[in-house]
C-alpha positions in Angstrom: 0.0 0.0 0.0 1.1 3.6 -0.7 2.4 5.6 1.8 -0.3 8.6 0.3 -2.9 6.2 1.3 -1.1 4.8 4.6 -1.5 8.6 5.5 -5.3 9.0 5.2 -5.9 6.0 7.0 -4.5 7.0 9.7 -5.8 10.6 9.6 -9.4 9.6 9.1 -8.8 6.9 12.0 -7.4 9.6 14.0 -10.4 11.4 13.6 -13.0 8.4 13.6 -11.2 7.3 17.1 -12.0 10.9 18.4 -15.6 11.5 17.1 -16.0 7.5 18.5 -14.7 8.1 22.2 -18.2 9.9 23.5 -20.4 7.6 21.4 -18.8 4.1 22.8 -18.9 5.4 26.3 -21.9 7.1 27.1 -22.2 7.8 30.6 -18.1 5.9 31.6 -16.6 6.8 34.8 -13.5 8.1 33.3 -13.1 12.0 32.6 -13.4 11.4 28.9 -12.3 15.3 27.9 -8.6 14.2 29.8 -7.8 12.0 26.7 -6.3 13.3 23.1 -6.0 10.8 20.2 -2.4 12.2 19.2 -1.6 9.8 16.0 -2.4 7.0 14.6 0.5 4.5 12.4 -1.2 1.7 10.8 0.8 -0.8 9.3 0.8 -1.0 5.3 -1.0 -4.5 5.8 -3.7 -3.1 7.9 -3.8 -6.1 10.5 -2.7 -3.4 13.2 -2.3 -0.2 14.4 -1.0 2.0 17.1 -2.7 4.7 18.4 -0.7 7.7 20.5 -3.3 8.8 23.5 -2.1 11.7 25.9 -4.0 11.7 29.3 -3.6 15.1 30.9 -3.8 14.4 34.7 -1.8 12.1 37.5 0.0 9.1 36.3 -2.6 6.9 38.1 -5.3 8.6 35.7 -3.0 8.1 32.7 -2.7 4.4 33.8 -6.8 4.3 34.6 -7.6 5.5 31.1 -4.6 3.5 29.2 -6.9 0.1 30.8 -10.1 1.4 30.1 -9.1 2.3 26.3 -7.4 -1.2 26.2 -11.0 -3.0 27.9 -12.7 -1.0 25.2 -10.8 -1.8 22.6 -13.0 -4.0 20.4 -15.8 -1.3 20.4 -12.7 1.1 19.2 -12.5 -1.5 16.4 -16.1 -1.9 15.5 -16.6 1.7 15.6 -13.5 2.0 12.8 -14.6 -0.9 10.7 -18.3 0.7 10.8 -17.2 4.4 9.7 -13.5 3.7 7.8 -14.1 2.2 4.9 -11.2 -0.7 4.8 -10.9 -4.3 3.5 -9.0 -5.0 7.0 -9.8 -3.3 10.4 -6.3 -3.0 12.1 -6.3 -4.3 15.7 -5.5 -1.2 17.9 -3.1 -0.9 20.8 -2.9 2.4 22.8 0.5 3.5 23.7 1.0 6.8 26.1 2.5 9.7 25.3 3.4 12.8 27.4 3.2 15.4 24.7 0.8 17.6 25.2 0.9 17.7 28.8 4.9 18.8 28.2 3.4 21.5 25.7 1.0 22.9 28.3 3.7 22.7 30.9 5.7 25.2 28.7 2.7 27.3 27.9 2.0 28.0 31.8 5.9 28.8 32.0 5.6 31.2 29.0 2.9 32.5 30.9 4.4 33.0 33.9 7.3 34.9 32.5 4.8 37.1 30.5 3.0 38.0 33.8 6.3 38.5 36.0 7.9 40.6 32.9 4.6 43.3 32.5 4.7 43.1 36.3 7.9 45.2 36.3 
């Protein structure tokens, strides 16, 4: 498979997983709005797929969430199968990343400076 066409799978995955995560979990126990579908890298057979999650919070939240995407898993699946049209639905795994909770680490410091700079 291309890698043009590797691409778009995984961006319409990407955005398949995020319009999915309200819609399979109606009503879950996690704080759903903590979680950010970062990437998606399928492979160029399709059988599987990893998809980048940041979890802004504790590490014990990261690690809640991380389980609960992995018991969920199959309903990611069925959800991708249903809305990506694809002659193989790649079995997900979930791997963490720290990303965006670095970036808004250095935002608050950039902010901080700002504020103690007009300050004086």
């Amino acid at each position: 498979m291309k890698t043009d066409r590797i691409k778009r799978v995984n961006e319409r995955m990407l955005r398949e997983l995020a319009a999915g995560l309200y819609r399979i979990a109606p009503g879950s126990p996690q704080d759903l709005a903590k979680i950010s579908f970062v990437s998606v890298e399928t492979a160029p057979d399709l059988h599987n797929a990893v998809v980048t999650v940041s979890v802004l919070g504790t590490p014990e939240d990261e690690a809640r969430i991380l389980a609960w995407l992995r018991e969920h898993r199959a309903d990611f699946q069925e959800h991708v199968a249903k809305n990506v049209g694809l002659k193989y639905t790649p079995v997900l795994s979930f791997k963490p990343t720290h990303a965006i909770g670095a970036g808004a680490r250095v935002l608050g410091i950039l902010d901080e400076l700002a504020a103690a700079g007009g300050a004086g």
